[in-house]
DORO-381161 format. One line per field, with one value per residue (C-alpha): x, y, z; residue in one letter. Coordinates in steps of 0.1 Angstrom, whole numbers. Example, Ala and Ser with C-alpha at 12.3 -4.5 7.8 and 13.67 -1.06 7.14 Angstrom:
residues 2
px: c(123 137) .
py: c(-45 -11) .
pz: c(78 71) .
residuo: c(a s) .
end
This chain:
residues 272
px: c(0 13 25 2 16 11 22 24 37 23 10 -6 -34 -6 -12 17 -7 -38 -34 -29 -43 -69 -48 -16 -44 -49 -14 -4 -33 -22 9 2 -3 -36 -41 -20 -20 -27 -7 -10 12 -4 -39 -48 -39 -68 -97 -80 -67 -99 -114 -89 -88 -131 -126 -99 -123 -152 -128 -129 -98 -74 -56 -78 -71 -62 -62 -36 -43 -6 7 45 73 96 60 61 58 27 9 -16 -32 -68 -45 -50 -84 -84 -66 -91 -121 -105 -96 -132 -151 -133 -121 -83 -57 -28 -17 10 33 46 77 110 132 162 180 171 196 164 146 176 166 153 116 113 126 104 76 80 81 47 33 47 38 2 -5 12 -13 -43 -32 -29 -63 -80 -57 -38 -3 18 39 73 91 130 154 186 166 161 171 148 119 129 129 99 83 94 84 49 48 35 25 2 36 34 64 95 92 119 141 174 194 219 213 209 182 163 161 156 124 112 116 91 70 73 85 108 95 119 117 136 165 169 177 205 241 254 228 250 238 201 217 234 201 182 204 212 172 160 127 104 104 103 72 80 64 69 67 56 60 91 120 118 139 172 158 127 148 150 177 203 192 157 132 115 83 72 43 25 31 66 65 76 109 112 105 127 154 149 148 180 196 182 188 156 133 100 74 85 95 65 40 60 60 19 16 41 23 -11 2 21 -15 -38 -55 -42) .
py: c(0 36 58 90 120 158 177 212 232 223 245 211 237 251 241 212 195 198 170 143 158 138 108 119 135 95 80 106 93 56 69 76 119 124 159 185 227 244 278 312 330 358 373 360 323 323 313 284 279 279 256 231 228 219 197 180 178 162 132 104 84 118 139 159 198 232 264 292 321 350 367 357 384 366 381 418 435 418 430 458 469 457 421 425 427 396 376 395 382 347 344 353 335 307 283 290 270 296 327 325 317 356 370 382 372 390 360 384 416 439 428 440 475 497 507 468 456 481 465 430 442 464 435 409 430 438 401 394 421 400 362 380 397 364 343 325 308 315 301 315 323 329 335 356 372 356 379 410 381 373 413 420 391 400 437 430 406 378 354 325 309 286 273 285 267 251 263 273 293 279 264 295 309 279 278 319 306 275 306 324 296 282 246 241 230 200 196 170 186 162 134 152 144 171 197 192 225 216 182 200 219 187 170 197 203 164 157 174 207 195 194 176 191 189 220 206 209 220 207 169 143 132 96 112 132 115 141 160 184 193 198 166 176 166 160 153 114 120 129 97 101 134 112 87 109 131 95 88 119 116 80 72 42 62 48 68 101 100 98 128 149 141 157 185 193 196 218 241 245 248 212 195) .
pz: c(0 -6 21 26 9 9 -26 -7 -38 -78 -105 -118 -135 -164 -199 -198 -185 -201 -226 -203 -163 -160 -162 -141 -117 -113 -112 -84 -64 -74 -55 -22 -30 -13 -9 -28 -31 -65 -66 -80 -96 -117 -121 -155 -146 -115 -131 -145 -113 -99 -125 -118 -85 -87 -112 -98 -64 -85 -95 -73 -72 -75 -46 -29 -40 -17 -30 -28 -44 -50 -72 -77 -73 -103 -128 -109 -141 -149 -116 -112 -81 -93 -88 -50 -51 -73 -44 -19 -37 -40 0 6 -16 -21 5 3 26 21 2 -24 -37 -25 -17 -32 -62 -71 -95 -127 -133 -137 -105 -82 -99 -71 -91 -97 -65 -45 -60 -52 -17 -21 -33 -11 23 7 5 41 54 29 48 82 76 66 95 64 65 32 5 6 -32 -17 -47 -36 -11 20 43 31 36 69 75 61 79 112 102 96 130 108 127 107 96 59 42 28 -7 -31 1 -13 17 46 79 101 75 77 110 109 91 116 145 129 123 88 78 45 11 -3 -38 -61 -52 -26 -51 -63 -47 -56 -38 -10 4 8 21 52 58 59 80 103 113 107 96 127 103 66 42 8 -27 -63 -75 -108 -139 -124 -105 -119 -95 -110 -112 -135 -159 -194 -210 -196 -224 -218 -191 -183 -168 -134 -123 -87 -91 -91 -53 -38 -54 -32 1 -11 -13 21 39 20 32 66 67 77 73 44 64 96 75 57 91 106 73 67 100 94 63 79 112 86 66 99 90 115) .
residuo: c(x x x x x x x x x x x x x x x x x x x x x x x x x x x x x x x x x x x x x x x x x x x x x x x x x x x x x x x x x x x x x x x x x x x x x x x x x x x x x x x x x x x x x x x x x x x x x x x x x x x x x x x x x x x x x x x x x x x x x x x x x x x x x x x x x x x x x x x x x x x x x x x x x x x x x x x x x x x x x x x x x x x x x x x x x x x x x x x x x x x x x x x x x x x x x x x x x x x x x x x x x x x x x x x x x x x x x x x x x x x x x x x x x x x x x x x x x x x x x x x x x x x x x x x x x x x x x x x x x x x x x x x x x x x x x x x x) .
end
């Protein structure tokens, strides 16, 4: 029987998967991923968003969806005010289980421009102000940035915690994160040798403060890849892989690890 898993992070509603959804919607249930989160990232995406996440809740042997509505700092130029309302109006008419994915990205030359920069963090603190107001944890975007996010977090007392996603900084930044009440996203990543960085981090916190996601169609395990080449897409079914690999970092038996991380996943979400 398949262990019970929780995709925290997938944008499973894009168009690479429109041909075939239905189907992988399916497989990923056929492998252990009960319940997984569909993500925002801009404006024009959430009624497909929305759309997927009902139909995906009208299927019976599929995970079981959550919705996040955000707009995502890496698409600030696309953003308007009238945006914010959009993730208002979502958050109060919808039943939403987080806010993102929100925060900072400076890996592009332009977004570490001051106008652009300043921006993301309007936007970012308006929707911490949007997931306090409606007593929401949130899904952390970190790219070159994490210690402006841990600043502005502590600036706007934020106190409904989430998850750092795809967490890409150091030891003392996670655990910067846990103080303030988040848990850390662990992608494919972790099947990589050679990501010796998120590696440490694992080890050096253990499982008591790790959540596992996909992030698909993005961040495809090592094992899942078919070319060195080109993106191979991944997709929610993929997410054993992840726990496979975390319990192979933390040298852990999966069945333990995966008990402790359904339960992580449902305190960092306010189900439990």
């Amino acid at each position: 029987m398949a262990l019970a898993l929780f995709d925290t992070h997938t944008h499973f509603d894009v168009a690479d998967f429109d041909a075939d959804r239905e189907q992988l919607a399916y497989q990923a249930k056929q492998a252990g991923v009960e319940q997984l989160i569909l993500i925002g990232f801009v404006q024009s995406r959430f009624q497909q968003l929305l759309n997927t996440h009902q139909w995906l809740n009208r299927l019976s042997q599929a995970p079981r969806s959550h919705l996040a509505p955000g707009l995502h700092p890496f698409y600030i130029e696309q953003h308007q005010p009238q945006h914010l309302l959009d993730v208002e109006q979502l958050l109060r008419k919808q039943e939403c289980v987080a806010v993102g994915e929100i925060g900072l990205d400076t890996f592009l030359k332009q977004h570490k421009q001051p106008e652009l920069y300043q921006k993301q963090q309007k936007y970012f603190t308006a929707q911490l102000e949007l997931a306090h107001q409606f007593q929401r944890p949130v899904l952390l975007h970190i790219r070159k940035s994490h210690a402006d996010v841990l600043a502005l977090l502590k600036q706007q007392n934020f106190s409904y915690g989430g998850i750092a996603h795809a967490f890409s900084g150091g030891v003392e930044e996670a655990k910067a994160f846990i103080k303030l009440g988040f848990k850390i996203g662990v992608t494919g990543q972790i099947t990589n040798p050679n990501a010796k960085k998120l590696h440490r981090v694992v080890q050096e916190l253990g499982p008591e403060h790790l959540v596992l996601e996909t992030d698909c169609p993005d961040m495809t395990p090592l094992c899942c890849q078919s070319s060195t080449e080109q993106r191979t897409r991944n997709t929610p079914a993929n997410l054993p892989y992840v726990l496979e690999g975390l319990a192979q970092s933390l040298q852990m038996e999966q069945t333990a690890l995966a008990e402790m991380i359904w339960q992580n996943s449902l305190q960092a979400l306010h189900l439990a």
